[in-house]
C-alpha positions as CSV (number, residue, x, y, z in Angstrom):
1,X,0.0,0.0,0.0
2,X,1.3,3.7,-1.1
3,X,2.5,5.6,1.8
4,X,-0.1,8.4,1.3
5,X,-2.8,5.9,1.5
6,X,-1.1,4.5,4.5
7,X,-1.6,8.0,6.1
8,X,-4.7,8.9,5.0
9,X,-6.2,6.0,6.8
10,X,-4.3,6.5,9.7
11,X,-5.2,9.8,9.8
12,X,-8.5,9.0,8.9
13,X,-8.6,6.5,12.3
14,X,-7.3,9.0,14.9
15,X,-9.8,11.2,14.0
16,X,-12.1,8.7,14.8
17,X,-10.3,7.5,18.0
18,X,-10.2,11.1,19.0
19,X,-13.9,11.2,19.0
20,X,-13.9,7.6,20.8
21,X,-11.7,9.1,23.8
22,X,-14.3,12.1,23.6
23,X,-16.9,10.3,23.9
24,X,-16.0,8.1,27.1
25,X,-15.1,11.4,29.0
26,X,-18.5,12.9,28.5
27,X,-20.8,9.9,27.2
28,X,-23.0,12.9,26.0
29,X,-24.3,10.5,22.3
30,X,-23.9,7.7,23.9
31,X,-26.0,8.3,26.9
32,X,-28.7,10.4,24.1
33,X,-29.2,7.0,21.9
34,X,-29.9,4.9,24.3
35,X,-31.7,6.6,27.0
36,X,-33.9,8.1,24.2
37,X,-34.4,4.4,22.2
38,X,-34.6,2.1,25.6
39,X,-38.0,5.2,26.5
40,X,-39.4,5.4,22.7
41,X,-39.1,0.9,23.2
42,X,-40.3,0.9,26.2
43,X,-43.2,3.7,25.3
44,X,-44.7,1.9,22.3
45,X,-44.4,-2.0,24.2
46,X,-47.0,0.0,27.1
47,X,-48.7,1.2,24.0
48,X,-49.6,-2.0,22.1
49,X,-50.4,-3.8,25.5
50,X,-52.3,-6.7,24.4
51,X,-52.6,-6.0,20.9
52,X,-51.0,-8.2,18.2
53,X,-49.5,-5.8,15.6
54,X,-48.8,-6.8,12.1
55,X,-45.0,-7.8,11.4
56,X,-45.3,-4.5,8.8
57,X,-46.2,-2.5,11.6
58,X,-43.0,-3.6,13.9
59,X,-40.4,-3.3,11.0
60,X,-42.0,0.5,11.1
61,X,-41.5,0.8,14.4
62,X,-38.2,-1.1,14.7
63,X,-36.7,1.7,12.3
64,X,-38.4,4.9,14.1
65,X,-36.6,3.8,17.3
66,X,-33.3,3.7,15.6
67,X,-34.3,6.8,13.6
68,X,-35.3,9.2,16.5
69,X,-32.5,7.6,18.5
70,X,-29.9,8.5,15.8
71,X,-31.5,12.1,15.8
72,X,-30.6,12.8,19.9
73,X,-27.3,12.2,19.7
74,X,-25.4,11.9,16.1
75,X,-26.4,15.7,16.0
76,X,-23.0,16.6,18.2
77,X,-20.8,15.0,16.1
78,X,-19.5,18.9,14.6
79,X,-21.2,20.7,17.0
80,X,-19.2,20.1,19.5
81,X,-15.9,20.9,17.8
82,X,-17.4,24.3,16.9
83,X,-18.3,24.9,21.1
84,X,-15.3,23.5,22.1
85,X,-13.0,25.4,19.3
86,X,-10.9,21.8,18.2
87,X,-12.8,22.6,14.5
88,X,-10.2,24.8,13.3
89,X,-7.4,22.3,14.4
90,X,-9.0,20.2,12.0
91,X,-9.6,22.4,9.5
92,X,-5.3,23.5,9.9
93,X,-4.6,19.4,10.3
94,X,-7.0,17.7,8.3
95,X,-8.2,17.6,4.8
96,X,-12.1,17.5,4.4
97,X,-12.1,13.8,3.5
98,X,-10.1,12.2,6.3
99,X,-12.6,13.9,9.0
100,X,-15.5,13.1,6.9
101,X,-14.5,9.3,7.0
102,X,-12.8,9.7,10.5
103,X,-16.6,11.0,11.8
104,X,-18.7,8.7,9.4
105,X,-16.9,5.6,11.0
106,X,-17.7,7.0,14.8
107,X,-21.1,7.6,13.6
108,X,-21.3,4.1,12.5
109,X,-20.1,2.8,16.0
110,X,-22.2,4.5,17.8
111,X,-25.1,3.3,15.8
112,X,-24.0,-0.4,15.7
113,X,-23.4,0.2,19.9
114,X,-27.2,1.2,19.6
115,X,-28.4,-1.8,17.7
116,X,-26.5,-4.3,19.1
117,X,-28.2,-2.9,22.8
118,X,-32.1,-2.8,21.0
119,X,-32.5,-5.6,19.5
120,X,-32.7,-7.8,22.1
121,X,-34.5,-5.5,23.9
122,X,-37.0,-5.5,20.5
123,X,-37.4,-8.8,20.2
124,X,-38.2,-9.5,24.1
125,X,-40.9,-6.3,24.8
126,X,-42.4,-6.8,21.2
127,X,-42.2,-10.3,21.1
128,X,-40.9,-10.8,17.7
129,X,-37.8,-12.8,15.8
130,X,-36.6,-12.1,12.8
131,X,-37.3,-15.4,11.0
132,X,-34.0,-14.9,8.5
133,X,-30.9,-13.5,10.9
134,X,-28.9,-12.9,7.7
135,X,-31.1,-10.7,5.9
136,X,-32.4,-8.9,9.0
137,X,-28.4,-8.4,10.0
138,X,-27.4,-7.7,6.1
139,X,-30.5,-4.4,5.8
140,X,-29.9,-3.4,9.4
141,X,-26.0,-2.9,8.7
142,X,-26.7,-1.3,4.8
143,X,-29.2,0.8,6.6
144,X,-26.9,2.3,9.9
145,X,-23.7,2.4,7.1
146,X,-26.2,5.0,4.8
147,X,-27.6,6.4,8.0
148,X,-24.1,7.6,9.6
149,X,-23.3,9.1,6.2
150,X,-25.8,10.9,5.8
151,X,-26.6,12.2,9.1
152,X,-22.3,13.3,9.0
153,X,-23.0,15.7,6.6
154,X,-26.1,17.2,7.2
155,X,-24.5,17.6,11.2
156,X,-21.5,19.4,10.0
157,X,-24.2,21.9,8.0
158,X,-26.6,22.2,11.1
159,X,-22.9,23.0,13.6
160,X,-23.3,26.2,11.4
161,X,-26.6,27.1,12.3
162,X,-28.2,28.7,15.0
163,X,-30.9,26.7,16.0
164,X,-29.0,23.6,15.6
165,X,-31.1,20.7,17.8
166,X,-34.6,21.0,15.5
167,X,-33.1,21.8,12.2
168,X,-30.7,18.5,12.5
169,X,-34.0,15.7,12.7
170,X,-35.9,18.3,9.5
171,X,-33.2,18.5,7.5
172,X,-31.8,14.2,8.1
173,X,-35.8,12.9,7.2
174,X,-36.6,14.0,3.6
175,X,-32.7,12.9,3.1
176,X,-33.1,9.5,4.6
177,X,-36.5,8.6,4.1
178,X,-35.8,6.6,0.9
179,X,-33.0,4.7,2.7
180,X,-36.2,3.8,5.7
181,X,-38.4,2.7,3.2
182,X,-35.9,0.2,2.2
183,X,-34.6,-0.8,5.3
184,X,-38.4,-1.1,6.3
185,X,-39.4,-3.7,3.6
186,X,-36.4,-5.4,4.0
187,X,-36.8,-5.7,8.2
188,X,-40.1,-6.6,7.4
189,X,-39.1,-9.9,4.8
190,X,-36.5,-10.8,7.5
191,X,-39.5,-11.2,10.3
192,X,-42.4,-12.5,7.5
193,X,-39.7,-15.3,6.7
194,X,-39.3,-14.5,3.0
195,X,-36.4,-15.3,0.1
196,X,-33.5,-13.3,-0.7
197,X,-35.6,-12.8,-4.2
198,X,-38.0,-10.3,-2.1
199,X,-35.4,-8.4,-0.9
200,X,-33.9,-8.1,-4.0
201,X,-35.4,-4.9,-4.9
202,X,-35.0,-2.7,-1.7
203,X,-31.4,-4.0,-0.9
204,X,-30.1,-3.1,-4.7
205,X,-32.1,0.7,-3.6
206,X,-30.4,0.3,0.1
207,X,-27.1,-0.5,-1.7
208,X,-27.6,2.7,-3.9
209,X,-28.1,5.0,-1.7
210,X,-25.3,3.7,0.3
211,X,-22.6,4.7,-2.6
212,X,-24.7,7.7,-3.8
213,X,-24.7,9.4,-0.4
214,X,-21.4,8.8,0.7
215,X,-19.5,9.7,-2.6
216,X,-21.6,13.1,-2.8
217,X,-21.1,13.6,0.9
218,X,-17.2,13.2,0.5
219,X,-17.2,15.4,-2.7
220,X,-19.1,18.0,-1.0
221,X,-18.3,18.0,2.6
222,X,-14.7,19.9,2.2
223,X,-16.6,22.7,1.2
224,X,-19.8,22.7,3.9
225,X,-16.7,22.2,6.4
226,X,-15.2,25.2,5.3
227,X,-17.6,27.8,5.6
């Protein structure tokens, strides 16, 4: 491997572990997620009681938790460099893509940290397995892998805002509602028990998105991070 490529992913990775070390000193996103997904799980199990929702319904619901959860806490992820005043360091130390990539791959870990916690937690209050593990695991990690994309750019253009907590969950669900439709149908063939032929539509879309957002996101983000 080219040396330059050696340190752009290394680069690339302490940006990320910076953020890691950040995080376990104030556990601000991490404590946001799951506080707000284990209340919004907990809320809707009260709220079905007795009832016996469709499997369509749940795969909604599975994908609102993660969705609002995302929402309370990957909104930090640039606003905190602009409180704190570590932003410019980057800017001076970093080119756009490194802490694009660097932030996209915390994103991620937060939101695999998320699902890794919920769905157990899912499947136990809502009473519900997925009846194909592989291709409830394959949409659940296409879908968080277009989610933290996303939700990295449109964070570094809401750090620039001034009402930055609202504008972050308006802005992230026009953007990501094709990627929830997928995910959606493809949660809900993973609990109805269908082939990898039903899925075969929405994960090629899933898929899609994935590239599309992230290749526009790392073309554009040097210059939403330089404003």
């Amino acid at each position: 491997m080219p040396i330059q490529s050696v340190s752009w992913v290394s680069k690339t990775l302490a940006v990320t572990r910076k953020d890691i070390v950040s995080e376990f000193r104030t556990r601000y996103a991490v404590n946001a997620i799951v506080m707000f997904a284990l209340v919004t799980l907990t809320v809707i199990s009260f709220a079905i009681g007795l009832l016996s929702p469709s499997k369509e319904i749940l795969s909604a619901l599975f994908w609102v938790i993660l969705f609002f959860a995302a929402m309370s806490g990957l909104a930090q992820a640039f606003i905190k460099e602009e409180e704190s005043g570590t932003a410019m360091i980057l800017r001076l130390s970093c080119a756009g893509s490194i802490v694009f990539f660097g932030k996209m791959l915390f994103n991620l870990l937060l939101l695999i940290t998320l699902s890794i916690l919920i769905v157990p937690l899912f499947i136990v209050f809502l009473k519900i397995s997925p009846a194909d593990w592989i291709i409830f695991t394959g949409g659940v990690l296409m879908g968080l892998i277009g989610l933290s994309g996303a939700t990295t750019i449109i964070a570094a253009i809401v750090s620039k805002a001034s009402v930055k907590g609202a504008l972050f969950t308006v802005l992230s669900f026009p953007v990501l509602l094709p990627l929830l439709v997928a995910a959606i149908e493809i949660t809900r063939v993973s609990f109805t028990g269908g082939s990898f032929a039903d899925i075969s539509a929405p994960f090629q879309l899933l898929v899609a998105y994935d590239v599309i957002m992230i290749t526009l996101s790392s073309m554009l983000f040097d210059f939403v991070w330089r404003l």
